[in-house]
C-alpha positions as CSV (number, residue, x, y, z in Angstrom):
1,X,39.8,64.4,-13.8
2,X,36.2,63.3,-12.3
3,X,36.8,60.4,-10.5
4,X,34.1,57.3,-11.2
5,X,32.8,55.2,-8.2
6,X,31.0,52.3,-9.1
7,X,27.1,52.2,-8.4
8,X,25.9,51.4,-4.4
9,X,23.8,49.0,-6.6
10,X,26.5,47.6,-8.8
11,X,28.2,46.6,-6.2
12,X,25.5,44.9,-3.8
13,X,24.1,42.9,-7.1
14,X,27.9,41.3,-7.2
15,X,27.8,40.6,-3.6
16,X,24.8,38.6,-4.2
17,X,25.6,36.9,-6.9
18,X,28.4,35.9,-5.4
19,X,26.7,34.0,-2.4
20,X,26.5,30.3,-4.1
21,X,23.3,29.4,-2.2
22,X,21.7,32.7,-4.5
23,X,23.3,31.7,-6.8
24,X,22.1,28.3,-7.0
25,X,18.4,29.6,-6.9
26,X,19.1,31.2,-9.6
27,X,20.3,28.8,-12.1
28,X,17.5,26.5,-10.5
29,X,14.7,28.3,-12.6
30,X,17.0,27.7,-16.4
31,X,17.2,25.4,-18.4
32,X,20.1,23.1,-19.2
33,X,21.6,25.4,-22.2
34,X,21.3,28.4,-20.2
35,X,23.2,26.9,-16.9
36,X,25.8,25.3,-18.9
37,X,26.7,28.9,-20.8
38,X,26.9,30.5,-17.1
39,X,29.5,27.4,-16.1
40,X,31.9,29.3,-18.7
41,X,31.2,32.8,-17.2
42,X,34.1,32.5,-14.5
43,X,34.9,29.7,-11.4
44,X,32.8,30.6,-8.7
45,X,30.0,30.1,-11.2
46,X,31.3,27.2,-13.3
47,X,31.3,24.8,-9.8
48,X,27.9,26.3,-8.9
49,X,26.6,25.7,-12.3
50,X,28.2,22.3,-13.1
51,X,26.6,21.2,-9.4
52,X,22.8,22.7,-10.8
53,X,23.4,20.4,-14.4
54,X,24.6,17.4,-13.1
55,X,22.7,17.0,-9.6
56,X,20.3,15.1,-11.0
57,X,20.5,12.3,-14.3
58,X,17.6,10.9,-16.0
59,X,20.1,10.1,-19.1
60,X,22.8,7.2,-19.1
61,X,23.9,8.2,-22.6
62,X,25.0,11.4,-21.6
63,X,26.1,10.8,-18.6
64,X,28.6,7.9,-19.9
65,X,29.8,10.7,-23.3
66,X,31.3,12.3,-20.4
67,X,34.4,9.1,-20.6
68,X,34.2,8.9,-24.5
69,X,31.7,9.1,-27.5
70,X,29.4,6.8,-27.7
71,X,28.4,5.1,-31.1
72,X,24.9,3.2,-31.9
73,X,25.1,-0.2,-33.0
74,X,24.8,-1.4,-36.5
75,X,21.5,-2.5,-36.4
76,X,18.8,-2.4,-33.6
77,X,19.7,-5.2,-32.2
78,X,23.2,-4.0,-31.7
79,X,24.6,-2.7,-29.1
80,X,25.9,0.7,-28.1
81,X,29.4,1.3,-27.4
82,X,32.3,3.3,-26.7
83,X,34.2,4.7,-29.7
84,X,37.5,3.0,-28.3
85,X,38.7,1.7,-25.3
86,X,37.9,3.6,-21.9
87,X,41.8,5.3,-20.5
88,X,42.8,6.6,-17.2
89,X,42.8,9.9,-18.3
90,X,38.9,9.6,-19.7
91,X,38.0,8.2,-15.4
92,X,40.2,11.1,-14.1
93,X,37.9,13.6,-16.0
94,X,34.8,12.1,-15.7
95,X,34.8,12.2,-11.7
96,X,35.0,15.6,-11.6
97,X,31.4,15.8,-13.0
98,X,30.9,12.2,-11.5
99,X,31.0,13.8,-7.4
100,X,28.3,15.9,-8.5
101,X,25.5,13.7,-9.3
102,X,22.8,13.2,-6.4
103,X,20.5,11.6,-8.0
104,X,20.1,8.9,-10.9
105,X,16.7,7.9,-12.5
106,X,16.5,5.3,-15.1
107,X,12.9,5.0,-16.7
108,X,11.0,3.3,-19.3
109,X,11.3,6.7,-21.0
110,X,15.0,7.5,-21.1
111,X,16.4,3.4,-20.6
112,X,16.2,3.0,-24.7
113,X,18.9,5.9,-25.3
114,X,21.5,3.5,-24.7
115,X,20.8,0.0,-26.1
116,X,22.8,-3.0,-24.7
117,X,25.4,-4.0,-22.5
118,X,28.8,-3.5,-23.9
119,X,29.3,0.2,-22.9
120,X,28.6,-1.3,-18.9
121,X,31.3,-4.1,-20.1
122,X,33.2,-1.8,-20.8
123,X,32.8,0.7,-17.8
124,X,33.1,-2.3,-15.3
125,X,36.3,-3.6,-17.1
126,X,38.2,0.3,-16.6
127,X,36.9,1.9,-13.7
128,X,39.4,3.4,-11.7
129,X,37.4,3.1,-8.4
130,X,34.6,1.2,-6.9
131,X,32.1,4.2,-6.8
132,X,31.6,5.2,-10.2
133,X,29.4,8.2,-8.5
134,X,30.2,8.5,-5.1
135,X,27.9,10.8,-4.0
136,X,25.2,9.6,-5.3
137,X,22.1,9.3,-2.5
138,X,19.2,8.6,-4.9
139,X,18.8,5.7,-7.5
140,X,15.7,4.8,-9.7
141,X,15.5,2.1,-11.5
142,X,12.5,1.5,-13.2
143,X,12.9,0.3,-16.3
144,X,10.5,-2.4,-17.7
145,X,13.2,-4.4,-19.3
146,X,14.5,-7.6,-17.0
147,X,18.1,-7.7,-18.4
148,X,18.5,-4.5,-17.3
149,X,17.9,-5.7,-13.6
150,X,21.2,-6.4,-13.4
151,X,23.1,-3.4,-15.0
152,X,22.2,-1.0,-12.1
153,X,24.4,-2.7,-9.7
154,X,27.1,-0.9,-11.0
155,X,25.6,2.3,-9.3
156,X,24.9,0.6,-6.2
157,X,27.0,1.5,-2.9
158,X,27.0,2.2,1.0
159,X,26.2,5.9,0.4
160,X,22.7,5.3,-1.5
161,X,19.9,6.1,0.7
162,X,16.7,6.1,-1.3
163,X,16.3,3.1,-4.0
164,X,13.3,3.0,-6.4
165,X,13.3,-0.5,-8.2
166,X,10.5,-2.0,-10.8
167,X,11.4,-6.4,-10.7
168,X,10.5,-8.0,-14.2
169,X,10.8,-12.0,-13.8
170,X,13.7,-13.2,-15.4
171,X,14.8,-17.0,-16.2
172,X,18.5,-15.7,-16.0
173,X,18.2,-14.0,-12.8
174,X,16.1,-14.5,-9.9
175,X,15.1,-11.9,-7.6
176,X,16.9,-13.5,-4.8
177,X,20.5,-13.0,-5.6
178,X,18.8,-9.1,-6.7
179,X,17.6,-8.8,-3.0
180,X,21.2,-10.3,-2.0
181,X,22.4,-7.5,-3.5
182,X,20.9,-5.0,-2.4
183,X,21.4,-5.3,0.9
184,X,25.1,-6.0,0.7
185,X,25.6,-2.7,-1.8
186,X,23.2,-0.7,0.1
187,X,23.3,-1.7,3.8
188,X,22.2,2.1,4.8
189,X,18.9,2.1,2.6
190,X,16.4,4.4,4.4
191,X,13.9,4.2,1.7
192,X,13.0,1.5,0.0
193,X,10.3,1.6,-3.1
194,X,9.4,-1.9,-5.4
195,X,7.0,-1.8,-8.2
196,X,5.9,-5.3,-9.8
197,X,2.9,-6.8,-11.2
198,X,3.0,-10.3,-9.4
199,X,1.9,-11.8,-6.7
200,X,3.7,-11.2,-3.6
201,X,3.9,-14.6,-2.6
202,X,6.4,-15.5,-5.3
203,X,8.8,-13.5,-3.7
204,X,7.6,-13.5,0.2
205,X,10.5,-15.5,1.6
206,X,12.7,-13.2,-0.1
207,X,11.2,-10.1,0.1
208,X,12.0,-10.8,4.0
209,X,15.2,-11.3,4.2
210,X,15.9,-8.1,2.1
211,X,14.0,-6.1,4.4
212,X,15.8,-8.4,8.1
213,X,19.0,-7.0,5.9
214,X,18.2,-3.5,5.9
215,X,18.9,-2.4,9.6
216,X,18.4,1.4,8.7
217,X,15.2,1.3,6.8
218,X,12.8,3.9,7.7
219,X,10.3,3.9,4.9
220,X,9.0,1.4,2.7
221,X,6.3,1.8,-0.6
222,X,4.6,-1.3,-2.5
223,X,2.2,-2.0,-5.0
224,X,-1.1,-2.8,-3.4
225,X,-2.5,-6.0,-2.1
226,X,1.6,-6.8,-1.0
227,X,1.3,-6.1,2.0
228,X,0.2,-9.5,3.1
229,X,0.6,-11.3,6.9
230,X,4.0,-12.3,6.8
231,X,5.5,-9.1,5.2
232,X,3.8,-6.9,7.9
233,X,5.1,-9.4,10.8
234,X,8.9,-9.1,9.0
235,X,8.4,-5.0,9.1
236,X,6.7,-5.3,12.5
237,X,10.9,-6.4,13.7
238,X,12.3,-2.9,12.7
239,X,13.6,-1.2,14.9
240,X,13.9,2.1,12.2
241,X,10.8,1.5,10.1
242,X,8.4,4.9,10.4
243,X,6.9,4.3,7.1
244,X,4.2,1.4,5.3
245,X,2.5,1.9,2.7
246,X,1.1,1.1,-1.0
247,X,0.2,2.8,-3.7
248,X,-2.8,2.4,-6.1
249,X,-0.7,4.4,-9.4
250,X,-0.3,2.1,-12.1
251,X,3.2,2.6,-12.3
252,X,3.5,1.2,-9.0
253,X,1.8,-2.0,-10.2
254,X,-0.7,-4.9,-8.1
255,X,-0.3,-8.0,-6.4
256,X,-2.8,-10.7,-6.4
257,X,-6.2,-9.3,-3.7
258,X,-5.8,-13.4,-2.6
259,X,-3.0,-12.8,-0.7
260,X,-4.5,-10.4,1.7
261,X,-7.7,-12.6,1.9
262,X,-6.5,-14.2,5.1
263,X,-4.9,-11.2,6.7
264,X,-4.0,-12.1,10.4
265,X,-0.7,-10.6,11.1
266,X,1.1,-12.2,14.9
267,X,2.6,-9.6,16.7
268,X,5.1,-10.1,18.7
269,X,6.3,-7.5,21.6
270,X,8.2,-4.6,20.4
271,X,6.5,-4.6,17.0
272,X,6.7,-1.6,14.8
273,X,8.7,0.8,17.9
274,X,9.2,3.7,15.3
275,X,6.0,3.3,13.4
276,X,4.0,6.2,12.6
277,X,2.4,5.9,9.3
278,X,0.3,2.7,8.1
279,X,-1.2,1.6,4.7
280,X,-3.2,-1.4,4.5
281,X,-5.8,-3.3,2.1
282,X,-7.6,-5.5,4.8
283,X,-11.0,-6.9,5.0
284,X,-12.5,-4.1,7.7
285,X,-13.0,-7.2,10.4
286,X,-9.7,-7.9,9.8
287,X,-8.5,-4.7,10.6
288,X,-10.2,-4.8,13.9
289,X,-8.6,-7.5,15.1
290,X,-5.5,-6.6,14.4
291,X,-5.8,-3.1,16.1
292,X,-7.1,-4.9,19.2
293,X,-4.0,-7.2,18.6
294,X,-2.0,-6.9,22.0
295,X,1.4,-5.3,21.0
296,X,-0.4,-3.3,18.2
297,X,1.9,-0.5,18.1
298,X,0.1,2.8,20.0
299,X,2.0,5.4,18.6
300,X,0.7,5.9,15.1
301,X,0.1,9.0,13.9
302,X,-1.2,8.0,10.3
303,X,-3.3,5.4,9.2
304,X,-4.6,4.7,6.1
305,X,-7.4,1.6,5.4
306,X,-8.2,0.2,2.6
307,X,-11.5,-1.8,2.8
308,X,-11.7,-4.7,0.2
309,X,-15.2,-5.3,0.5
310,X,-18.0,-3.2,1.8
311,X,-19.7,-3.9,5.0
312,X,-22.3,-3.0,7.3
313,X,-22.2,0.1,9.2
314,X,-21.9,-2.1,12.5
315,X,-18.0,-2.8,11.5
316,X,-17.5,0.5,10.6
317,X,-18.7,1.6,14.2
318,X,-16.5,-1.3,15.7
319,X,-13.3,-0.3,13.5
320,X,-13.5,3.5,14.8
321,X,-14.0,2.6,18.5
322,X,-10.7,0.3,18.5
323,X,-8.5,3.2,16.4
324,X,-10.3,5.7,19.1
325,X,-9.1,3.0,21.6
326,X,-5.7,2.1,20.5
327,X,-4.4,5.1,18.5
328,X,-4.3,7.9,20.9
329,X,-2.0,9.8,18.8
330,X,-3.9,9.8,15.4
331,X,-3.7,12.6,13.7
332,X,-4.6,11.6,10.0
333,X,-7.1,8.5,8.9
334,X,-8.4,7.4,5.9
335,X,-11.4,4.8,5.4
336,X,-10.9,4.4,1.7
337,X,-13.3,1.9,-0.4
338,X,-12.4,2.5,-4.2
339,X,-14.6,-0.6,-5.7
340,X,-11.5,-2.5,-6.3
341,X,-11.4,-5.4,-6.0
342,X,-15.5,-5.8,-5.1
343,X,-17.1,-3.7,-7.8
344,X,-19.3,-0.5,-6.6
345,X,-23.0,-1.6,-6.9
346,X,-25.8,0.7,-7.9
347,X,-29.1,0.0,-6.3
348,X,-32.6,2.6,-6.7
349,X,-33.2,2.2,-3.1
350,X,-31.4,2.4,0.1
351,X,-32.4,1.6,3.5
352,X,-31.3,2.6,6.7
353,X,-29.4,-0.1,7.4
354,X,-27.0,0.3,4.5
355,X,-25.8,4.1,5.7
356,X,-23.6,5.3,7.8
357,X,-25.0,8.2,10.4
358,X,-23.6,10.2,12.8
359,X,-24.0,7.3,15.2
360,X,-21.6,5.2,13.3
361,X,-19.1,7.9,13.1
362,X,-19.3,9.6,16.5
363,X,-15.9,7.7,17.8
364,X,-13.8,9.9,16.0
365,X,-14.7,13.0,18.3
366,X,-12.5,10.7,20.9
367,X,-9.2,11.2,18.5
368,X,-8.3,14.7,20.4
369,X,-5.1,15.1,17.9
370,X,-6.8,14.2,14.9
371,X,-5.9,17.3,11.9
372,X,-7.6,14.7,8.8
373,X,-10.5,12.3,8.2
374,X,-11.1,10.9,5.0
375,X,-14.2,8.6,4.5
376,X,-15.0,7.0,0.7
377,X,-17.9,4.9,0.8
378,X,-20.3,3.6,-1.5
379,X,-23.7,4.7,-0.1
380,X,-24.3,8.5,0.8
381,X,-24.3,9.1,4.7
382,X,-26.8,9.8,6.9
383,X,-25.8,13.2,8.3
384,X,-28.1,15.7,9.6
385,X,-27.5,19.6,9.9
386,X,-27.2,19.1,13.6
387,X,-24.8,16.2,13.3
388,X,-22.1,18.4,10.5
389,X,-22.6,21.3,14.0
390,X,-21.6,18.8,16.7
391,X,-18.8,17.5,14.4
392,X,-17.5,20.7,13.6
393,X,-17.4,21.9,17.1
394,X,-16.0,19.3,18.6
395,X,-13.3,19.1,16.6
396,X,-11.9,22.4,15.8
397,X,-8.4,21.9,15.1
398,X,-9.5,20.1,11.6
399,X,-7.7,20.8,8.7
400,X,-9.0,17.9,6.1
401,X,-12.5,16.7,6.1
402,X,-13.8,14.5,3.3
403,X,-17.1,12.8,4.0
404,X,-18.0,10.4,0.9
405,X,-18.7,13.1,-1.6
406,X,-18.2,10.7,-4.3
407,X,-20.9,7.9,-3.5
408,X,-23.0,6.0,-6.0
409,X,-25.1,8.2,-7.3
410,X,-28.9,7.2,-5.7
411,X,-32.6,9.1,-6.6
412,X,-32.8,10.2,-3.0
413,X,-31.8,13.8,-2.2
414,X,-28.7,14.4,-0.2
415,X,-30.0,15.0,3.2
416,X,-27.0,17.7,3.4
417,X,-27.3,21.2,1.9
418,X,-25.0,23.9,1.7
419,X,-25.8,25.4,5.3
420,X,-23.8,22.6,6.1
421,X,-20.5,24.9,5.6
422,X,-22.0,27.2,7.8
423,X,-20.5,25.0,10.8
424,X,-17.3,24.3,9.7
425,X,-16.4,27.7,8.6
426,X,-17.7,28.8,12.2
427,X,-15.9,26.5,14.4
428,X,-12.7,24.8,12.2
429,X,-10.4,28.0,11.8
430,X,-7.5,25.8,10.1
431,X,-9.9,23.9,7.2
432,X,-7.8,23.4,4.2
433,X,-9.7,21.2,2.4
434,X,-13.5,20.1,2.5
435,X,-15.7,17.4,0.7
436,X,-19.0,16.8,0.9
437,X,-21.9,15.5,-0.8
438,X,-24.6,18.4,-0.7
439,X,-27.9,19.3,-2.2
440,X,-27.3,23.0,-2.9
441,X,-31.3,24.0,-3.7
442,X,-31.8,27.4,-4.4
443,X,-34.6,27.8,-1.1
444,X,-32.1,26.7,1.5
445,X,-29.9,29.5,-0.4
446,X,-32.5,31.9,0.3
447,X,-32.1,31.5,4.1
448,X,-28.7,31.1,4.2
449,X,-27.4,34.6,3.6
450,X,-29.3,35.6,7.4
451,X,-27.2,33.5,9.4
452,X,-24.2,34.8,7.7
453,X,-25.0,38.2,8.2
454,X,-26.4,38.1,11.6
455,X,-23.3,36.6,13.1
456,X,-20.8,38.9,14.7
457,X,-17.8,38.2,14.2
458,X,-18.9,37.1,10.4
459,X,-18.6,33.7,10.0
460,X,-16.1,33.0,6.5
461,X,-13.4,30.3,6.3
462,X,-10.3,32.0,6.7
463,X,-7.4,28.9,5.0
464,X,-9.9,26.8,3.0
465,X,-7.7,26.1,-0.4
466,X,-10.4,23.4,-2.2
467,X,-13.8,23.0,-1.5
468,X,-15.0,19.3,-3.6
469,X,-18.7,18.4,-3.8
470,X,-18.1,15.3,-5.8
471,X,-21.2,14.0,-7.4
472,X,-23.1,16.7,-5.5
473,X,-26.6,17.5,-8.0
474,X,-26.6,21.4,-9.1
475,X,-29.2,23.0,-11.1
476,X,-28.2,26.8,-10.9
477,X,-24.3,27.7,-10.6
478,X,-25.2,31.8,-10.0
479,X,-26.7,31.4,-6.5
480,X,-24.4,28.6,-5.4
481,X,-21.4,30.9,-6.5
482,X,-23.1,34.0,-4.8
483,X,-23.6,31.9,-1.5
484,X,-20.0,30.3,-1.4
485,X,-18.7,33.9,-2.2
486,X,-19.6,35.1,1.7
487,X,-17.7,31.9,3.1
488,X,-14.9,31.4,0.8
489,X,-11.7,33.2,1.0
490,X,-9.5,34.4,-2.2
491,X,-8.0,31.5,-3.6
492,X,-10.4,28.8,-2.5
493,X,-11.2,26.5,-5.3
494,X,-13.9,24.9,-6.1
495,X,-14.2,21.7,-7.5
496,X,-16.0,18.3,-8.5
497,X,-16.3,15.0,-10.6
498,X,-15.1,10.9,-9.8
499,X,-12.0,10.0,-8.4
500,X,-12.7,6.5,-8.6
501,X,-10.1,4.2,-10.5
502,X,-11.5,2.9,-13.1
503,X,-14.6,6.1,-13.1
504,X,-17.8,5.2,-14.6
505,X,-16.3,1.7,-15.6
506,X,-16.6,0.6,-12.0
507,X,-19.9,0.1,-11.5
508,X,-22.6,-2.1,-11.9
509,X,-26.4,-2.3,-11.3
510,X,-28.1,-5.2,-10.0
511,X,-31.5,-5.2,-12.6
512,X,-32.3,-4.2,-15.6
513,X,-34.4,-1.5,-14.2
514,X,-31.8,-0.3,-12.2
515,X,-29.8,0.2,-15.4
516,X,-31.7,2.1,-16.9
517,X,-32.1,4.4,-13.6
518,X,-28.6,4.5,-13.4
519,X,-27.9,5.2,-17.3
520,X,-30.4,8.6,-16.5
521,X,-27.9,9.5,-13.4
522,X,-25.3,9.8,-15.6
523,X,-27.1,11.5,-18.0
524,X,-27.5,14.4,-15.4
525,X,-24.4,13.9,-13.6
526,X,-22.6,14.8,-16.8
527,X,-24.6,18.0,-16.7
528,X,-23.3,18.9,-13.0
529,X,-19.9,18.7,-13.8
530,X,-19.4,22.2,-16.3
531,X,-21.6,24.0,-13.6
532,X,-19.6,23.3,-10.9
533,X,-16.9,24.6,-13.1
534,X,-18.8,27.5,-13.8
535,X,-19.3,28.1,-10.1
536,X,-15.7,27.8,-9.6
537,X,-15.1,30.5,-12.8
538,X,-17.5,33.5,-11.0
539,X,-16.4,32.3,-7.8
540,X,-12.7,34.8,-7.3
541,X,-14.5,37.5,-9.1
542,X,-17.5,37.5,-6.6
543,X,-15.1,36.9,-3.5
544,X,-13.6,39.9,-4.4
545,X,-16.8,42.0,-4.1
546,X,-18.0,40.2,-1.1
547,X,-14.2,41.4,0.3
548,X,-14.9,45.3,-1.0
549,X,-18.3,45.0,0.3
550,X,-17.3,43.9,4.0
551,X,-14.7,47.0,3.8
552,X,-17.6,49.4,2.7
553,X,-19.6,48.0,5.3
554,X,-17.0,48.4,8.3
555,X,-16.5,51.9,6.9
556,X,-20.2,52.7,7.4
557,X,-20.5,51.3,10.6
558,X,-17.6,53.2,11.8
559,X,-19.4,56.7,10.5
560,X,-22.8,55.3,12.5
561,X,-21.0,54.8,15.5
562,X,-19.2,58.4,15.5
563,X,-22.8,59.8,14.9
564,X,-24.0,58.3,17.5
565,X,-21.2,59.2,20.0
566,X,-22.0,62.9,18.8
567,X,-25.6,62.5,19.3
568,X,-25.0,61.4,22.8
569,X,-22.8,63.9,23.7
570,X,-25.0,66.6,22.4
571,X,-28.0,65.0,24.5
572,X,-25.8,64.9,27.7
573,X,-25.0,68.4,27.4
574,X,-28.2,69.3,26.9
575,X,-29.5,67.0,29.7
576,X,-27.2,69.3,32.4
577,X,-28.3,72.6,30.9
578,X,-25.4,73.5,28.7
579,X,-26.4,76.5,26.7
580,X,-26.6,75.8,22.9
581,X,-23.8,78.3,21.8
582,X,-24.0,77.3,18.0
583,X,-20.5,75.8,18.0
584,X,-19.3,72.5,17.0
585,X,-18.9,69.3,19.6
586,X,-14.7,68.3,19.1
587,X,-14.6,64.7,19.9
């Protein structure tokens, strides 16, 4: 009888599936169906399986099925419930998928799946221990109805680290018995996230006592224009706080822009010790004074600024030499003006005054660590080709450069043109990501392509991922893409259009006759947009053969240079009287 051995790779595809981190991966990439057929396949699957389903909830309904079937009220305005009363024996099976869940998430999307309070009532009543999920670390609530406020404090407990909240006013319940609780449930928050569409001064006083009751919090996110005077001097006493900022996503909501009018934050010694990142919306002479502010914290490594109302280059010049002065250890900054709340203004004719240059921006080359610069303004800058060259290689450890590519469109030419890459692919080996507002005309093209090929080593980016030119004017995609083919590598893409918040809607023109300039802008701009897209379409095709063509070339030079080895050698031989024998030179 012929003995059967099991395949070698039989038997190293079990081993492997029997690892649970592999397997883990694995059932990371199905869907729920799938995952919950391989929890019946045996029991080292089932707990890996039941861990990948129930890790992270998004629906109450099915969650709480788990104790008894649910039934929907009579009407709409009736509430869910339980089928019958909750038992002992429902809780003992229900934490055995309960220790699983990580992470809760209750949205305006999934909250109306289960309408009403009795099935909490109900939960609250028969629970067999305080916890209801004890292992839960992450809990989002961020439903828009205010009686629901108060139904996620039955998830809340000491092991919750990360809470995501959106506060709707309520008559019933006001936000400071919510903030009570919070920091008596969740004493160990790390990461604290509110979303609300009031003014922060309804709920300053409260807002910080929450955060004096959260001893461990290390990150905090609000809507913007929150983060008035008095909240930054509660964070500023933190000893744990690395993280402030806002965000501008509507989800996220807006305070009232008044409340950040008069933004003169008192620091006190010891302010913000573990602070690394900053977000602020600040009028920009604000801003200065507060960075010159004596126990402005030193250590930052990000800061983000977001400049209420434009102003002349001059306070641009003075808020880059105090960050150059005070933030040694800078590694990302953002100079971010959106047009909100002050609208962006379209005017036919700029003067010098009203631009930034290279003069205005030249602080930044004494920010040794800095990796990102990000500047959104609403004129195009000055820059010269000379000024982009003594940027570039002076700072070549660069990995994000955005110079206003995005400004109000003006009849002026950029004063940039594509040669302008030339530098930075030159000198800024690690560039990831690049804006810029350019004029890419076909004669500077022309001349381009010498420079490139001249240079030995040739000069190409070698990381670059996105190249943006904004509202940069194109007239013929074929040579830009054939130009940006010898500098780009595979993968870069190319890309272009408004990022502005409310887009076209945000501006206005000061005359009539700047109206009408401005309606022709758009006229064209809406023309660049598809041939910057186009450029981007030939651009991996033409990389390719620039790539092909390199190779062919290298190949070629290689065969010149063992000719001319062999033509030397021939000439020495001959030059010390070697007789020609009619062999061959073996090199």
């Amino acid at each position: 009888m012929v003995q059967q051995h099991p395949s070698a790779y039989g038997t190293t595809t079990s081993r492997v599936l029997a690892i649970p981190e592999i397997l883990e991966l694995v059932f990371s990439f199905l869907d729920a169906a799938d995952t919950a057929r391989c929890a019946g396949v045996c029991k080292s699957w089932s707990e890996v399986a039941l861990d990948t389903l129930w890790r992270e909830v998004d629906d109450l309904r099915r969650l709480f099925n788990l104790l008894a079937p649910i039934e929907a009220g009579a009407t709409p305005d009736d509430s869910d419930h339980f089928r019958r009363p909750l038992e002992p024996a429902d809780w003992a099976r229900f934490i055995r998928y309960a220790r699983r869940v990580r992470t809760l998430s209750v949205t305006p999307n999934n909250d109306s799946r289960l309408r009403g309070p009795l099935v909490f009532d109900e939960i609250a009543r028969t629970r067999s221990t305080l916890n209801i999920l004890p292992n839960l670390s992450t809990l989002n609530w961020t439903s828009n109805l205010a009686e629901r406020l108060r139904l996620s404090l039955i998830f809340m407990h000491e092991n919750i680290r990360h809470f995501a909240v959106h506060l709707i006013p309520s008559e019933t319940y006001p936000f400071a018995v919510y903030f009570q609780e919070i920091a008596l449930r969740m004493p160990t928050l790390t990461f604290l996230d509110m979303r609300f569409t009031f003014p922060v001064r309804d709920i300053e006083p409260e807002l910080c006592k929450l955060v004096e009751g959260l001893p461990r919090l290390q990150k905090i996110t609000l809507p913007k224009f929150t983060l008035s005077a008095k909240v930054i001097e509660q964070l500023s006493t933190s000893q744990t706080l690395k993280i402030v900022q806002f965000e501008f996503l509507e989800e996220q909501g807006s305070g009232d822009v008044s409340d950040v009018h008069n933004w003169f934050p008192a620091l006190r010694e010891g302010a913000f010790p573990s602070l690394v990142d900053l977000s602020v919306s600040v009028h920009l002479p604000h801003m200065v004074r507060f960075l010159n502010a004596e126990f402005f914290p030193s250590h930052l490594q990000c800061l983000y600024v977001h400049v209420l109302y434009i102003v002349p280059p001059y306070q641009v010049r003075d808020l880059l030499d105090s960050v150059a002065q005070h933030c040694p250890q800078l590694k990302q900054f953002h100079i971010d003006f959106v047009g909100n709340p002050s609208p962006l203004m379209f005017r036919t004719h700029l003067s010098d005054d009203d631009r930034i240059t290279w003069s205005t921006l030249r602080p930044i080359l004494n920010l040794p660590k800095l990796t990102e610069f990000v500047l959104n303004w609403d004129t195009p800058l000055a820059l010269t080709q000379s000024d982009v060259e003594e940027l570039s290689s002076s700072m070549p450890s660069l990995e994000v450069l955005l110079l206003c590519p995005e400004p109000i469109p003006c009849p002026q030419t950029p004063p940039l043109t594509l040669r302008a890459l030339i530098p930075f692919a030159q000198h800024c080996p690690n560039m990831r990501d690049l804006s810029l507002y350019v004029d890419p005309s076909t004669a500077d093209l022309h001349d381009a392509p010498r420079e490139l090929y001249t240079s030995l080593p040739p000069i190409r980016f070698r990381k670059l991922q996105r190249l943006h030119f904004g509202l940069s004017p194109i007239a013929e995609p074929e040579p830009v893409a054939l130009f940006l083919s010898q500098l780009c590598p595979p993968g870069c893409r190319v890309d272009a259009g408004i990022s502005w918040p409310e887009e076209f809607s945000a501006m206005e023109a000061q005359s009539v006759e700047d109206a009408a300039v401005l309606a022709d802008m758009w006229h064209h701009a809406g023309e660049w947009y598809p041939r910057w897209m186009e450029v981007n379409h030939m651009l991996p095709l033409l990389t390719k053969v620039r790539i092909e063509e390199r190779a062919r070339r290298r190949e070629l030079e290689r065969e010149v240079e063992d000719l001319r080895v062999r033509c030397r050698l021939l000439e020495e031989r001959m030059n010390v009287g070697v007789p020609r024998d009619g062999g061959c030179t073996v090199l």
